[in-house]
C-alpha positions as CSV (number, residue, x, y, z in Angstrom):
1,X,53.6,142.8,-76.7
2,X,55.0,140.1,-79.3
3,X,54.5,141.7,-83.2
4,X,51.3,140.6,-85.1
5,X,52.7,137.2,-87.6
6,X,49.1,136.3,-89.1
7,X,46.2,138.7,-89.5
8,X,43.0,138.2,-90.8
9,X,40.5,140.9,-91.5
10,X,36.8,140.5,-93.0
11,X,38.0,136.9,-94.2
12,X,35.4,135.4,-96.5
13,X,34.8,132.3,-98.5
14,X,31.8,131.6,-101.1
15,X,31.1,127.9,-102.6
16,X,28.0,129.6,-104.6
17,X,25.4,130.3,-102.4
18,X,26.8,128.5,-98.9
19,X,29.2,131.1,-97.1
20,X,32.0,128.8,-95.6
21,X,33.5,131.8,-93.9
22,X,31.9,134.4,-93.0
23,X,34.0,137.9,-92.5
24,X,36.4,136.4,-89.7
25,X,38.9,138.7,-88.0
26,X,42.1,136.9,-86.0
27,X,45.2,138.5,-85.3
28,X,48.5,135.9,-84.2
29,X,51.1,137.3,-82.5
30,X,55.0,135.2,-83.0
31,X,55.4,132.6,-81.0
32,X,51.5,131.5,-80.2
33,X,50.1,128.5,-80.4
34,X,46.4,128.8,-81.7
35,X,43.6,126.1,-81.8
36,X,40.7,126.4,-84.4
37,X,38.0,124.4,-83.2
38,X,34.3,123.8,-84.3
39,X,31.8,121.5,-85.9
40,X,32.3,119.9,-89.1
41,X,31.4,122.7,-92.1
42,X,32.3,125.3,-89.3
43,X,34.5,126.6,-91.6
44,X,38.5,125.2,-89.9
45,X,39.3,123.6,-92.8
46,X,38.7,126.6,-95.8
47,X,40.1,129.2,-93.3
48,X,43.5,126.5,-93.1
49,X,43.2,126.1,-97.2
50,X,43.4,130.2,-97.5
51,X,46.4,131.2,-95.2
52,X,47.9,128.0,-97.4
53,X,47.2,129.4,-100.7
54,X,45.1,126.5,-102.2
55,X,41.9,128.5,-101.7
56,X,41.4,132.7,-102.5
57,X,38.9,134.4,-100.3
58,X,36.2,135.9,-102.0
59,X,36.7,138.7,-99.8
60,X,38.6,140.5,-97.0
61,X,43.1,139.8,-96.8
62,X,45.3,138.0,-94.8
63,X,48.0,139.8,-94.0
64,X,51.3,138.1,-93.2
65,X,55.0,139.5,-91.5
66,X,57.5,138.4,-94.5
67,X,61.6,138.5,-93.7
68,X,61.7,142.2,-94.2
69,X,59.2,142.6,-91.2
70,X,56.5,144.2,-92.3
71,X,52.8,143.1,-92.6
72,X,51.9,141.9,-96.3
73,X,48.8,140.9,-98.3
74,X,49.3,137.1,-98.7
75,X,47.9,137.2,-101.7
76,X,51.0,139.3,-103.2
77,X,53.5,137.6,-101.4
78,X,55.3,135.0,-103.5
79,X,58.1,134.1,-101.2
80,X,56.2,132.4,-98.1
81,X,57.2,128.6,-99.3
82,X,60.0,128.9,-96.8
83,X,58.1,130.4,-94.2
84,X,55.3,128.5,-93.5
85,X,54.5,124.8,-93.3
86,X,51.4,123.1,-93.8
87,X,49.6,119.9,-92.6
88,X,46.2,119.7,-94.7
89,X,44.1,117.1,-93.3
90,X,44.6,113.3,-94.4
91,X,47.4,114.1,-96.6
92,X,47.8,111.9,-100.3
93,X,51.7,111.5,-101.1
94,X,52.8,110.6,-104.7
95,X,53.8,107.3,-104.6
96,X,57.8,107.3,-104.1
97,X,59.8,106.4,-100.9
98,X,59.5,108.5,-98.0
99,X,63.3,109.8,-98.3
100,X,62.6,110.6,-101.8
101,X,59.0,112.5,-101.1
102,X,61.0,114.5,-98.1
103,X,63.6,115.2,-100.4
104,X,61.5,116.7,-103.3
105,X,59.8,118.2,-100.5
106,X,62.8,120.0,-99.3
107,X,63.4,120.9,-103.4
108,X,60.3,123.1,-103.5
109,X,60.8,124.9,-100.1
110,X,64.5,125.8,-101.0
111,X,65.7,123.6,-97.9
112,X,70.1,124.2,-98.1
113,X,71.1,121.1,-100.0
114,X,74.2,120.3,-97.0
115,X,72.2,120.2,-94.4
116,X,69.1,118.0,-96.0
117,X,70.3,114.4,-95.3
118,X,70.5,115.1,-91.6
119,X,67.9,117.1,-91.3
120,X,65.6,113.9,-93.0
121,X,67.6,111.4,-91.4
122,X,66.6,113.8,-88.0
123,X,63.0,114.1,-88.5
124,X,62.4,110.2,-89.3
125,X,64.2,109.4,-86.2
126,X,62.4,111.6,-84.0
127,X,59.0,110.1,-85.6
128,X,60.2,106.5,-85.8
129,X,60.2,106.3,-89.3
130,X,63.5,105.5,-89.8
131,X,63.3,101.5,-90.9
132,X,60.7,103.1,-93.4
133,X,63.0,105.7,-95.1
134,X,63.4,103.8,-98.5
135,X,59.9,102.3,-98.3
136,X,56.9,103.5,-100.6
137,X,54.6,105.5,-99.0
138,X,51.6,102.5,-100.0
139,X,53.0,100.4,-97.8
140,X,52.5,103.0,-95.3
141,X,50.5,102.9,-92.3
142,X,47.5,105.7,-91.7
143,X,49.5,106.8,-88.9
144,X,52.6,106.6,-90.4
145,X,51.2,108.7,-93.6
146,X,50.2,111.1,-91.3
147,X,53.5,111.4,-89.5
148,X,55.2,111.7,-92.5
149,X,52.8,115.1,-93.2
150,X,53.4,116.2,-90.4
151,X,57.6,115.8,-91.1
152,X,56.7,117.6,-94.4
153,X,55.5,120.5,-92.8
154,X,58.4,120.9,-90.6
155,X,61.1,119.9,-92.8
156,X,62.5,123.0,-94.0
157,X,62.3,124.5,-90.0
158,X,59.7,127.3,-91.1
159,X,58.7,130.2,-89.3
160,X,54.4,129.3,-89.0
161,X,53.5,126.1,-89.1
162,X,49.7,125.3,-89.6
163,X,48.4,121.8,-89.0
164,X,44.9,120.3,-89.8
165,X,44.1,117.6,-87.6
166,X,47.4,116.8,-86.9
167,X,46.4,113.4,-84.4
168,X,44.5,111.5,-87.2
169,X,45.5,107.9,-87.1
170,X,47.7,108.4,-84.6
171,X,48.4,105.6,-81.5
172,X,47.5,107.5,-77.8
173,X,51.8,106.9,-77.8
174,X,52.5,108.9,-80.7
175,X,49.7,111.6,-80.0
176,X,51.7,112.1,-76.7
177,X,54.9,112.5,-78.7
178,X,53.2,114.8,-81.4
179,X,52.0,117.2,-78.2
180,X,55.7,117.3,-77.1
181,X,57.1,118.1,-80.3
182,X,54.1,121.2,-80.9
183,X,55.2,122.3,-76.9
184,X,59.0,121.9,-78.0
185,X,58.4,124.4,-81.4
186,X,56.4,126.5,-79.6
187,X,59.1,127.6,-77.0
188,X,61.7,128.1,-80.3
189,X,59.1,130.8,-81.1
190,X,57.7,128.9,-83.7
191,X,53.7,130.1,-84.4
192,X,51.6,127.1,-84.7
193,X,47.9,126.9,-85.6
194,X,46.3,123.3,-84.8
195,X,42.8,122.8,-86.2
196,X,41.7,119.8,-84.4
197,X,38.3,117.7,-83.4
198,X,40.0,116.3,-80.4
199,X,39.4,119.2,-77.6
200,X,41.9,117.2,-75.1
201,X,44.9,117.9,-77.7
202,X,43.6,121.2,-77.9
203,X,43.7,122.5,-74.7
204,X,46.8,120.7,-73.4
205,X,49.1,122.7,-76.0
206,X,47.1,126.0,-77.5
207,X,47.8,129.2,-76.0
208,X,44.5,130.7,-77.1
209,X,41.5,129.2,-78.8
210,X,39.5,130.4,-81.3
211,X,36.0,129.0,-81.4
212,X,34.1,129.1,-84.8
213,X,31.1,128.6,-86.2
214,X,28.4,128.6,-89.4
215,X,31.5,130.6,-90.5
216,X,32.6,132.9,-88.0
217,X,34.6,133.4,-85.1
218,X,32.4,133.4,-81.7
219,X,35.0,133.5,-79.4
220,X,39.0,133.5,-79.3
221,X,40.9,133.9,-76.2
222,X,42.6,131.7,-73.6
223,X,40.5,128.7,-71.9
224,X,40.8,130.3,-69.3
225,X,39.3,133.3,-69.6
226,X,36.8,131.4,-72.3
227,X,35.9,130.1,-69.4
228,X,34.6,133.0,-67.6
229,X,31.7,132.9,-69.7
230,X,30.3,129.4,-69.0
231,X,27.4,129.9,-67.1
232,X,28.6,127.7,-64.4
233,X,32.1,126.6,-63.3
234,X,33.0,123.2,-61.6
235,X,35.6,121.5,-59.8
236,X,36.7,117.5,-60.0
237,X,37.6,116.2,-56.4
238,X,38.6,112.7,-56.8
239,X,37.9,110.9,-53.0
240,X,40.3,108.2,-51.8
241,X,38.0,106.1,-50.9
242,X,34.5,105.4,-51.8
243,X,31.8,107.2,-49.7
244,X,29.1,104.8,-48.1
245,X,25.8,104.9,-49.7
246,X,23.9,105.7,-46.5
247,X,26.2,108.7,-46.0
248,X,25.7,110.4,-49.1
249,X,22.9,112.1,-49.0
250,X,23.4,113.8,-45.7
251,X,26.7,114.4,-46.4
252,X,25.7,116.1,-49.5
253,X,23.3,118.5,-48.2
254,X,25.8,119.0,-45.3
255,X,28.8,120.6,-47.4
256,X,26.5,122.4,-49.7
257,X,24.6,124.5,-46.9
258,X,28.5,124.8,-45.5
259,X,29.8,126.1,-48.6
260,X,26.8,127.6,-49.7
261,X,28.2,131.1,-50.4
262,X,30.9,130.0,-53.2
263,X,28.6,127.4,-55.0
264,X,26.6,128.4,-58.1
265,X,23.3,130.0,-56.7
266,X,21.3,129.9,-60.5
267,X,22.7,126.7,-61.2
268,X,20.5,125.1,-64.6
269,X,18.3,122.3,-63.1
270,X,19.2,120.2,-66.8
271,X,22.9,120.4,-65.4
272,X,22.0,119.1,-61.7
273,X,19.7,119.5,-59.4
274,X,22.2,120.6,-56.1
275,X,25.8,122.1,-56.8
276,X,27.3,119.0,-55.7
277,X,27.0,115.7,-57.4
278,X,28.9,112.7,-56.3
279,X,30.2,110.2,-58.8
280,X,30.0,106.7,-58.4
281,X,32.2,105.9,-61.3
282,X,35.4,108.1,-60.9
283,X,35.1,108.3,-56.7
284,X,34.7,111.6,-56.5
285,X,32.8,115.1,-56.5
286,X,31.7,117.3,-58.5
287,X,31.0,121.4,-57.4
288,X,29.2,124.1,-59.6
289,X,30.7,127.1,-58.1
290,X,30.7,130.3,-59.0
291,X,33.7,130.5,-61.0
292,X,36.3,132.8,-58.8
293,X,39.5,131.4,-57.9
294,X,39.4,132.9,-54.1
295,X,35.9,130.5,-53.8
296,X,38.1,127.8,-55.1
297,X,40.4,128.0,-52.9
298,X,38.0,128.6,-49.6
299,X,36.1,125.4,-51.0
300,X,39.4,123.4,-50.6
301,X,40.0,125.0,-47.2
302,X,36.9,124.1,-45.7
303,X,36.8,121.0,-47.1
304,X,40.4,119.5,-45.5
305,X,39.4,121.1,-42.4
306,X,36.0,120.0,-41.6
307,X,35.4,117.2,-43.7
308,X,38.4,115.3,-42.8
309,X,36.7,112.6,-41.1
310,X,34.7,112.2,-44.2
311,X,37.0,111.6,-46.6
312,X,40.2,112.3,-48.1
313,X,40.8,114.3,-51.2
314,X,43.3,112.5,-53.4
315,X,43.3,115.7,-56.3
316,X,41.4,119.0,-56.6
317,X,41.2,120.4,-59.9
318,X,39.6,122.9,-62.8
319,X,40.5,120.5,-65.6
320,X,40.9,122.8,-68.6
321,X,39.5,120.2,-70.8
322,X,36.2,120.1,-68.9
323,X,36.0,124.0,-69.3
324,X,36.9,123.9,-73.2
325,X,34.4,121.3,-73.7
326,X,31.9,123.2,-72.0
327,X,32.8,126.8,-73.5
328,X,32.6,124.9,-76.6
329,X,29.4,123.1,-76.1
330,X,27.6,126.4,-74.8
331,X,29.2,129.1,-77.4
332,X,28.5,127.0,-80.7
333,X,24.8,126.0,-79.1
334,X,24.0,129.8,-78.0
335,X,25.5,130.9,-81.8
336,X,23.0,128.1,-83.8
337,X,20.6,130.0,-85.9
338,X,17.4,129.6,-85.1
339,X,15.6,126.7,-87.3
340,X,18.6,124.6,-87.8
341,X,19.8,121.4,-86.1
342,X,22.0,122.5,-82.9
343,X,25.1,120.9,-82.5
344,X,26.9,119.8,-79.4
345,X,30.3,118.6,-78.6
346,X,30.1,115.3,-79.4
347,X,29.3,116.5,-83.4
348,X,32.5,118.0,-83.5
């Protein structure tokens, strides 16, 4: 087992009366990748602002491994400037050039002073900011403000690196780059925490997610086994070819009494009314099943065998996004207390 980096225990923070965080435990080990997701006031952002230092809990530690390898109360620990990096959420620069804001940067979090101008020069490259290195950061893009947090963070190569809402005002181009560079520090055994809105970016590089909500932590654990407690499980088959409208319905009824035994037999009526729905829009089907991966993979047997003259399957897959978004959806509705307004995915 990798050693514990982060650990939280009976985390809690007060704005007078409204508990932002409520008693959360979490426990990182090196080398993870963690995604804190939930609605807006779930409580990300405070959680982020505490392991930073820019907020004290009114309650509980976090306890953090320092150089000399051994667990520490954050709050007693004076020399984590080098160790971690942080992204806080629509960052505001002073106004100097963005070689001269890295640099001072790179000041505060004791960066070696002979290995800073490539290490800059290295970082604006990678994020296409070079032409802007001896701009002011007003002149700067929302992206390219973000970007240059994000450069911030990692500057002075530290040990965790925690990023809020890293994608903000980001192209789809650069938020493909930004998941490459997460994936890249990741396998250096860097520990990242992403808090993030956009579920996609979160389950494409998190190792495990932790859910939260009205201040506490309702699930945390891969997608994958998040996953195992949605109440149903489906599979996307995307069709080659679009199927005939007479032949639908038949066809329909056909392959779910033929695969009747590994579809989802308490199906909710508000999510369809048989296990298989056909989609006009994106060619292809949809299956409520019951979840285990040996009745995935008899669905896709029978399916090539005896439905060949049907149709042809182009792609067959549990997208993870799909499950996160559902996990999501049911944990945060199923942890609403009772006589507020239940939120959904979409409020995230």
């Amino acid at each position: 087992m990798s050693e514990t980096v982060i650990k939280l225990e009976n985390l809690t923070k007060k704005f007078g009366n409204f508990t932002a965080v409520n008693s959360i435990n979490l426990e990182v080990k090196r080398g993870e990748t963690i995604g804190l997701v939930g609605p807006n006031g779930a409580g990300k952002t405070t959680t982020i602002k505490m392991i930073a230092k820019i907020l004290r809990p009114n309650a509980g530690k976090i306890l953090i491994r320092t150089n000399d390898s051994e667990l520490k109360d954050l709050a007693r620990v004076s020399s984590t400037v080098s160790q971690i990096g942080f992204l806080i959420d629509i960052p505001n620069f002073y106004n100097m050039t963005g070689y001269q804001l890295l640099k001072y940067f790179a000041k505060i979090q004791r960066y070696p002073k002979d290995k800073l101008e490539n290490r800059i020069d290295e970082l604006l490259e990678l994020f296409k900011l070079s032409d802007w290195k001896h701009e002011r950061v007003r002149n700067y893009s929302k992206g390219m403000t973000q970007k240059l947090g994000i450069i911030q963070a990692i500057l002075h190569d530290p040990d965790i690196i925690i990023l809020d809402e890293p994608q903000t005002g980001l192209d789809p181009l650069a938020r493909i780059e930004i998941r490459k560079y997460i994936r890249k520090l990741s396998k250096l055994g860097k520990t990242i925490f992403v808090a993030s809105h956009m579920l996609y970016e979160i389950a494409e590089i998190c190792d495990k997610i932790a859910l939260i909500n009205y201040g506490k932590i309702i699930g945390f654990d891969t997608v994958d086994n998040l996953a195992l407690t949605l109440k149903t499980s489906e599979i996307n088959c995307v069709l080659l070819n679009p199927l005939p409208s007479e032949k639908r319905a038949p066809l329909l009824i056909r392959m779910v009494d033929r695969l009747n035994p590994y579809l989802d037999q308490n199906l909710d009526p508000n999510t369809a009314e048989i296990p298989i729905v056909y989609n006009i829009e994106h060619q292809g089907l949809k299956f409520y099943f019951d979840g285990k991966k040996e009745s995935k993979g008899e669905i896709l047997k029978i399916l090539v065998k005896e439905f060949e003259s049907d149709f042809t399957i182009l792609s067959f897959i549990q997208p993870r996004t799909t499950q996160l978004e559902r996990v999501y959806s049911q944990m945060v509705t199923d942890n609403t207390p009772e006589g507020t307004i239940k939120l959904t995915g979409d409020d995230s």
